[in-house]
C-alpha positions as CSV (number, residue, x, y, z in Angstrom):
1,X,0.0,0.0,0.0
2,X,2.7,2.3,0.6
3,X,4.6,1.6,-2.9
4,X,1.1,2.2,-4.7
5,X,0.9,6.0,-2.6
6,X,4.3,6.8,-3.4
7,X,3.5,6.0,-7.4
8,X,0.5,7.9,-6.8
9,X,1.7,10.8,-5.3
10,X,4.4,11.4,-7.7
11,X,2.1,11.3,-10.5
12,X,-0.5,14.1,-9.0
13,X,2.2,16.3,-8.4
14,X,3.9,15.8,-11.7
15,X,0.0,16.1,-13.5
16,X,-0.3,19.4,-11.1
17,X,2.7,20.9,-12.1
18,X,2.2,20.2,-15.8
19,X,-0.9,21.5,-15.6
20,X,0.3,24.8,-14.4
21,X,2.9,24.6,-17.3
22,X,0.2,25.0,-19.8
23,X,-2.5,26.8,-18.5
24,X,-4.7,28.3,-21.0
25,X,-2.6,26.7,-23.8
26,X,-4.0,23.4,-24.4
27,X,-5.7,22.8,-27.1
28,X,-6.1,19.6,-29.9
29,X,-3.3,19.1,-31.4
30,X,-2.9,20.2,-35.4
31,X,0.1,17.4,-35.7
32,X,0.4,14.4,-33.6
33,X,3.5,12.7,-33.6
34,X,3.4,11.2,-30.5
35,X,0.3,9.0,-29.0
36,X,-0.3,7.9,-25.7
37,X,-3.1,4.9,-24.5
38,X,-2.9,4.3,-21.0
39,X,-5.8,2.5,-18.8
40,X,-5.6,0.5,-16.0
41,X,-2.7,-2.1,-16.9
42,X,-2.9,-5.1,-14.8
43,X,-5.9,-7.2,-16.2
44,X,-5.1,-9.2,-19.7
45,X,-8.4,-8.9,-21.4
46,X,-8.7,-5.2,-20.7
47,X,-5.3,-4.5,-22.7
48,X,-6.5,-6.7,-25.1
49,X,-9.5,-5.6,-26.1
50,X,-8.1,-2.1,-26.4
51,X,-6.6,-3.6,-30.1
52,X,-9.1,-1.8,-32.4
53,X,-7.9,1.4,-30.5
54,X,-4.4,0.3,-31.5
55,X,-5.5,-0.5,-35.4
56,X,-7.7,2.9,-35.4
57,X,-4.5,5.3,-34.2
58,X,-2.4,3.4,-36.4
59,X,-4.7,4.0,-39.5
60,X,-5.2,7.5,-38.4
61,X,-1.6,8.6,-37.5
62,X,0.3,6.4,-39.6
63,X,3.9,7.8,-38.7
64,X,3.1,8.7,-35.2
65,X,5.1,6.8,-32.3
66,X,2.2,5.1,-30.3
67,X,2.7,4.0,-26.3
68,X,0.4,1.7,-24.9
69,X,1.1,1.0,-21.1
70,X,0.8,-2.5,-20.3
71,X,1.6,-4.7,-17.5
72,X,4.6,-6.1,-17.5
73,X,4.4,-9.8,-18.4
74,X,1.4,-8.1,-20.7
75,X,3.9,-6.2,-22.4
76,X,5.7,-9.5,-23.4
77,X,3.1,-9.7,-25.9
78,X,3.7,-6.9,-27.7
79,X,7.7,-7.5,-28.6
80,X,7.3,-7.4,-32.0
81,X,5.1,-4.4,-32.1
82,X,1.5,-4.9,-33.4
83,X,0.4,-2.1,-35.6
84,X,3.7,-0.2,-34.9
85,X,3.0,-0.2,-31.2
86,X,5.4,0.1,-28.1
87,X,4.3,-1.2,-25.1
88,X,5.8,0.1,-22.2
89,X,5.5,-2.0,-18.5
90,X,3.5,-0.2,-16.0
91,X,2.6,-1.5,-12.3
92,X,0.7,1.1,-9.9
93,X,2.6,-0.4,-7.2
94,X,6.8,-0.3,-8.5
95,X,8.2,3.5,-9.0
96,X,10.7,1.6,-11.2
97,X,8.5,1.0,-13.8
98,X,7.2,5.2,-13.4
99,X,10.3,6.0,-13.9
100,X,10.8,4.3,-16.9
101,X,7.5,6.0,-18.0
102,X,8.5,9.7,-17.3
103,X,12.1,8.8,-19.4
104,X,9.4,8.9,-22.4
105,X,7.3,11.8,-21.4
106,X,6.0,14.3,-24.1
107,X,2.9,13.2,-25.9
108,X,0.6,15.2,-28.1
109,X,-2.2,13.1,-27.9
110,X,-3.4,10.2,-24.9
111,X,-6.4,8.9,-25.0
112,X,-7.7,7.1,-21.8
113,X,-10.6,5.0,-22.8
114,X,-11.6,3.0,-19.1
115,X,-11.0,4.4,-15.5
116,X,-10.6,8.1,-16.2
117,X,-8.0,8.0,-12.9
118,X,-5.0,7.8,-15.4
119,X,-5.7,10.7,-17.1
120,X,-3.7,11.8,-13.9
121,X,-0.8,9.7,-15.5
122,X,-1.3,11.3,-19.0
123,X,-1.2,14.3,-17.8
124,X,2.2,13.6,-15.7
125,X,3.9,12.3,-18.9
126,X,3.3,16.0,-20.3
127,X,0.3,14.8,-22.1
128,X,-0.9,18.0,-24.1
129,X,-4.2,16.7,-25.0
130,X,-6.5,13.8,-23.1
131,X,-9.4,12.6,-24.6
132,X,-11.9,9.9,-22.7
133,X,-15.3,8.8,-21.8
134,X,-17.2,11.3,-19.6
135,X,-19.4,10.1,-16.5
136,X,-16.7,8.6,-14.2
137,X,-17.2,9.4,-10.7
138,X,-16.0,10.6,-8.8
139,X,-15.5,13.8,-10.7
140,X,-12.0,14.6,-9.8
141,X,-10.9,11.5,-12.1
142,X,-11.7,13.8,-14.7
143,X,-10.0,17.0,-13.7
144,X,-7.2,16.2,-16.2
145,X,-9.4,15.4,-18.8
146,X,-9.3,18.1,-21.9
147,X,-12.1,16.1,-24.2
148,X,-14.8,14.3,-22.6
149,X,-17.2,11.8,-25.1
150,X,-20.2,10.3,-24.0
151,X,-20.8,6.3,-24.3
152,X,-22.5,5.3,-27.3
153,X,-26.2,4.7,-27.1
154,X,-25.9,1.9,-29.6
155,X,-24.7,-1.7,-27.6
156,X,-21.4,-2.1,-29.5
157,X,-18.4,-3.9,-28.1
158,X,-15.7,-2.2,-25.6
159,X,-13.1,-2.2,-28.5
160,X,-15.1,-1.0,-30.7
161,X,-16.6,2.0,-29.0
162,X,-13.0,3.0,-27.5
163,X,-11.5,3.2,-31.0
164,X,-14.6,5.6,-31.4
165,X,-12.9,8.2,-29.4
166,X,-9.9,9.2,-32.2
167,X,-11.6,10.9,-35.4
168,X,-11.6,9.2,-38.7
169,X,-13.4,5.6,-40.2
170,X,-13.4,2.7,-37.9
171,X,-10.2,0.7,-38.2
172,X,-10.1,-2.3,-40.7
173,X,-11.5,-5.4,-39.3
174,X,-8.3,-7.6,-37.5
175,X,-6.1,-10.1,-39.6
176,X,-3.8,-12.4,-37.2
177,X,-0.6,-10.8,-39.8
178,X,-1.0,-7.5,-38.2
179,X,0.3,-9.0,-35.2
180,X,3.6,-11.0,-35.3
181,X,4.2,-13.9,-32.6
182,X,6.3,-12.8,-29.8
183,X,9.3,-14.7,-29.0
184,X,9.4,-17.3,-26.6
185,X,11.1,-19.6,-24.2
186,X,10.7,-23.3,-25.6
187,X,8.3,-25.5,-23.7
188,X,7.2,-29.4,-24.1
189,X,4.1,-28.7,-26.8
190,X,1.3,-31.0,-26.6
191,X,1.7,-33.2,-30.1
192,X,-1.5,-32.2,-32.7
193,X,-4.1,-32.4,-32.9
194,X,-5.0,-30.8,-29.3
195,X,-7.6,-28.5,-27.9
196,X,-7.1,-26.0,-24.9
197,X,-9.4,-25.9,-22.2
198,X,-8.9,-22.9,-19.9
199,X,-10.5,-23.7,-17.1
200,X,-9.0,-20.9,-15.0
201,X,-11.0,-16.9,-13.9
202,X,-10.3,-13.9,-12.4
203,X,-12.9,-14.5,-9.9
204,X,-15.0,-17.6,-8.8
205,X,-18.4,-16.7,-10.1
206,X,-17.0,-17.1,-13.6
207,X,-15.8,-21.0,-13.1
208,X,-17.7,-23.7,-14.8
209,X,-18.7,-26.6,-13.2
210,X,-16.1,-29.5,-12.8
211,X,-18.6,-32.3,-13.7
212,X,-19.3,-30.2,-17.3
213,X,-15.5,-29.0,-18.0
214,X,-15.1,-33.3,-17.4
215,X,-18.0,-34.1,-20.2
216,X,-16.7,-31.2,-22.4
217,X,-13.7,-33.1,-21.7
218,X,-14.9,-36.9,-22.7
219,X,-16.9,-35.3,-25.8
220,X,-13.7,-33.6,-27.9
221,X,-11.6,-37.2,-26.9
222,X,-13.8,-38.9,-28.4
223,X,-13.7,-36.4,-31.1
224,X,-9.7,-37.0,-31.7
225,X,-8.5,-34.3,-30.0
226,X,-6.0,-34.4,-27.0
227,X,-7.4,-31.9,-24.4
228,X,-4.9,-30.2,-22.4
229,X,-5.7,-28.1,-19.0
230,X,-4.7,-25.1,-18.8
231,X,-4.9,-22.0,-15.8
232,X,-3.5,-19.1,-13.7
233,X,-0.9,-19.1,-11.1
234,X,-2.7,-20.9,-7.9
235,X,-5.2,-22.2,-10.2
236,X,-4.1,-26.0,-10.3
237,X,-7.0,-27.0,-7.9
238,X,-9.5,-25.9,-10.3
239,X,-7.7,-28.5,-12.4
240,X,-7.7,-31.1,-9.6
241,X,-11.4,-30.8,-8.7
242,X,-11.5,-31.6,-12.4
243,X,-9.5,-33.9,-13.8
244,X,-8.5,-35.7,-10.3
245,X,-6.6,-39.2,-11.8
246,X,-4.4,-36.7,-14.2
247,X,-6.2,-38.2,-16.9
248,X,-5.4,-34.9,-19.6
249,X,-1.9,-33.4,-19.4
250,X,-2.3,-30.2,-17.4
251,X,-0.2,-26.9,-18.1
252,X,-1.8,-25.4,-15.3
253,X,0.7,-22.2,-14.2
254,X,3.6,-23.1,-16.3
255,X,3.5,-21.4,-18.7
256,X,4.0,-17.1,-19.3
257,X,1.9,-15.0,-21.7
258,X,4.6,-15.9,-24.8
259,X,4.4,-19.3,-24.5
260,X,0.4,-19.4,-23.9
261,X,0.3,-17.6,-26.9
262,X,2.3,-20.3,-28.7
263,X,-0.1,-23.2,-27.1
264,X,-2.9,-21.5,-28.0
265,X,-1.7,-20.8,-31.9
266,X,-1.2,-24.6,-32.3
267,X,-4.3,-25.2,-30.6
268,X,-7.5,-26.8,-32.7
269,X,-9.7,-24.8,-30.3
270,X,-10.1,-23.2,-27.1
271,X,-12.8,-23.1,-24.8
272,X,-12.6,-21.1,-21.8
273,X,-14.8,-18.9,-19.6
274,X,-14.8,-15.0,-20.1
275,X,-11.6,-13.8,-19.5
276,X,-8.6,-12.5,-21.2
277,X,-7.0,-15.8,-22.4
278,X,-10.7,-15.7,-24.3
279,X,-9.4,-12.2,-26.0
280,X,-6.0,-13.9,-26.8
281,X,-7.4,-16.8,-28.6
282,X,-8.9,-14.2,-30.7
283,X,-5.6,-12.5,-31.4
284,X,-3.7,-15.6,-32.5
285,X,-6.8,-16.6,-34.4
286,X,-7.3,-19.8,-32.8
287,X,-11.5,-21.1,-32.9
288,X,-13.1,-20.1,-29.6
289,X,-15.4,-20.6,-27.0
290,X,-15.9,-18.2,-24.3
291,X,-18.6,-19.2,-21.6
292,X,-20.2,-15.8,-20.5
293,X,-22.0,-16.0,-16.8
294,X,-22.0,-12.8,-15.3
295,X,-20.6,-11.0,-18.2
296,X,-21.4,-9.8,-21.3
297,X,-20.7,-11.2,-24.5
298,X,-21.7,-7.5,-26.4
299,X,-19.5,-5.9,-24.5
300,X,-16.9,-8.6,-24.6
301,X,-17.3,-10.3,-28.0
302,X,-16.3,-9.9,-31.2
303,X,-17.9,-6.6,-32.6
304,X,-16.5,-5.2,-35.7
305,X,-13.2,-5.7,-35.2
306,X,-13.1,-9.3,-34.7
307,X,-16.0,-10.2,-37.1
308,X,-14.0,-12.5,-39.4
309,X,-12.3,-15.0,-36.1
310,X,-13.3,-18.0,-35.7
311,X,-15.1,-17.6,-32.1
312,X,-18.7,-18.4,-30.6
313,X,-19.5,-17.1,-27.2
314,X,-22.3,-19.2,-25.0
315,X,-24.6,-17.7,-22.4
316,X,-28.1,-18.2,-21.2
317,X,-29.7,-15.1,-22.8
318,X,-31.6,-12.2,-20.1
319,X,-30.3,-14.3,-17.0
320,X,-32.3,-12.9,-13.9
321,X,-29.7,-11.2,-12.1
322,X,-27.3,-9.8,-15.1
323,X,-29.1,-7.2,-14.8
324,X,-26.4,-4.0,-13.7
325,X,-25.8,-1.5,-16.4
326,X,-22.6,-0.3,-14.9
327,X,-19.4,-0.1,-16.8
328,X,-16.1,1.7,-15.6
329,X,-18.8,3.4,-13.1
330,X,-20.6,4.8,-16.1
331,X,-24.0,4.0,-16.3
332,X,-25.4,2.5,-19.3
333,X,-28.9,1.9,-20.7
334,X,-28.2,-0.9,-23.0
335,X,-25.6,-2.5,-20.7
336,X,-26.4,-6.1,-19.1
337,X,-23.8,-7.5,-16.9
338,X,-23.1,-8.1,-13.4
339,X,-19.9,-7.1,-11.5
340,X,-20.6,-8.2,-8.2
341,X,-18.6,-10.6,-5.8
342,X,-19.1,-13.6,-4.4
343,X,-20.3,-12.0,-1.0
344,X,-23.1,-10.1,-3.2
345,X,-24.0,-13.0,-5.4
346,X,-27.3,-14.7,-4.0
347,X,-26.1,-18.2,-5.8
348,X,-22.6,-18.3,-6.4
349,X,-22.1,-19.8,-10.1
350,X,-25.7,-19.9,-11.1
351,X,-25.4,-18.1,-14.4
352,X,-22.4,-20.2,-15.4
353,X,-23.7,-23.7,-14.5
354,X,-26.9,-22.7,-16.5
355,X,-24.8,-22.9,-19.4
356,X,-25.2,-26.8,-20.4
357,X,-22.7,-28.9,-22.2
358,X,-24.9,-29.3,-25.8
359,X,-24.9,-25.8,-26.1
360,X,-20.7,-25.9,-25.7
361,X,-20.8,-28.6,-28.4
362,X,-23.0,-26.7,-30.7
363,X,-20.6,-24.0,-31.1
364,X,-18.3,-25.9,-31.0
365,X,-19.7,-27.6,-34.1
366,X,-20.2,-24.4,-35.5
367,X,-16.7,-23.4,-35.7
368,X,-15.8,-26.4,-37.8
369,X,-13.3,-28.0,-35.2
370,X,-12.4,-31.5,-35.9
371,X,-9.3,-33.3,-35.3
């Protein structure tokens, strides 16, 4: 906690004092050389989904430098640098990786498309102009903000809608060449023809029931495929609650973002609940399933962007209690999700165990997999 008020201090007092530096001077930039994306940089799926953002800059500001803040084992991802991109390692909590950050201050354009807290950071990096979403609360989030743009009232996925926020025709739908394969540390790869099954979340109300992850199992076996487990750090119980006997090889917390990608690439499919692996299988083009419980697959899904991957997403549609139209504290009226814990939640894992196995193997179908 102390680390993260450190960070945090230096960055209001740098955004103060640049803020006092150009006072009455701001204004949107004629020529933008240098672009800045910055967001809140530790979850996967939310860096992820920011790529049509990345495309859209790219298409708009074709010789411009372009930063994206990342986490750092995020930021692995991006070695070869999709759509020209640099991603820089950020973590609220080390003032190693600010200062790395303020060594490439001077931007003439950052956009902040979530949590409207790091305009504060765009504005310490000497930001001149900071475009984002207005409604975040509370109101001081936005003090740094210089253009505020309201959420669409058309659904549209996150993507989508935050590559909305730089002028100019939506970006060209995604083609796996746009973003090279990152280099990697060799691993033992499962032989082909294999199939993924991420049975790993970022919280508990989005795990899928052992007894149908075991079926989903059994079903793409006898299909040809070799299923392989995979998960999070401190996620192998999931596995074990599973897959007790061992019977499918499990890659449970061995592997890092580069080398998932590389499993996932030479994958025949991927099924996994909504989360970011979900997002990556998209990137590398891989067919996928993403099991959506509390969240939302509009919001989540493919959109625009992603229209031409092979994916299928698999909820139970108007679920009772997704019912919250909340997203980054903005309210919104076509919005149907639910963000609450598992001390909120009236029946823990309801909305994912409605989600039966035939329904898996239907998109599944779909999608064209066989072995």
């Amino acid at each position: 906690m102390a680390r993260r008020f450190q960070v945090r201090s230096h960055i209001v007092a740098a955004a103060l004092w640049q803020s006092l530096l150009t006072v009455g001077r701001r204004r949107s930039p004629d020529l933008v050389r240098r672009v800045l994306v910055t967001h809140h940089p530790q979850m996967l799926g939310d860096t992820l989904l920011l790529t049509p953002l990345l495309a859209k800059l790219r298409q708009r500001y074709s010789a411009a430098e372009i930063v994206l803040t990342a986490s750092p084992t995020t930021a692995a991802l991006y070695g070869k640098h999709p759509y020209g991109v640099q991603a820089m390692p950020y973590d609220p909590r080390n003032h190693k990786t600010l200062r790395t950050l303020f060594g490439a201050q001077g931007f003439d354009l950052a956009i902040v498309p979530g949590d409207s807290r790091y305009s504060w950071l765009a504005r310490a990096l000497g930001a001149r102009w900071v475009v984002g979403f207005a409604g975040d609360r509370p109101a001081s989030k936005n003090w740094m903000m210089d253009q505020l743009t309201p959420y669409p009232n058309q659904p549209g996925m996150w993507g989508d809608m935050a590559a909305a926020l730089v002028d100019g025709a939506p970006p060209a739908p995604y083609r796996p060449e746009d973003w090279p394969a990152p280099d990697y540390r060799t691993f033992d790869m499962p032989q082909q023809p294999y199939c993924v099954l991420h049975v790993g979340a970022s919280t508990q109300l989005k795990l899928w029931g052992p007894e149908k992850w075991r079926a989903l199992a059994s079903y793409l076996t006898e299909c040809g495929l070799r299923v392989v487990w995979s998960g999070g750090h401190n996620e192998q119980r999931v596995v074990e609650e599973i897959d007790a006997t061992g019977q499918h090889r499990s890659l449970v917390g061995q592997l890092d973002l580069p080398q998932l990608w590389h499993l996932l690439a030479n994958a025949a499919l991927l099924v996994c609940p909504d989360t970011g692996v979900a997002h990556l299988g998209r990137i590398v083009d891989t067919p996928t399933v993403t099991l959506f419980g509390p969240g939302s697959p509009v919001l989540c899904g493919v959109g625009e962007f992603w229209k031409n991957s092979p994916y299928r997403a698999v909820t139970v549609e108007d679920f009772p209690c997704r019912d919250q139209r909340v997203f980054f504290r903005r309210s919104i009226v076509w919005v149907r999700r639910c963000g609450r814990g598992t001390n909120d939640c009236v029946s823990v894992g309801a909305c994912m165990n409605a989600i039966q196995i035939e329904d898996v193997q239907k998109a599944i179908a779909a999608l064209g997999v066989s072995a």
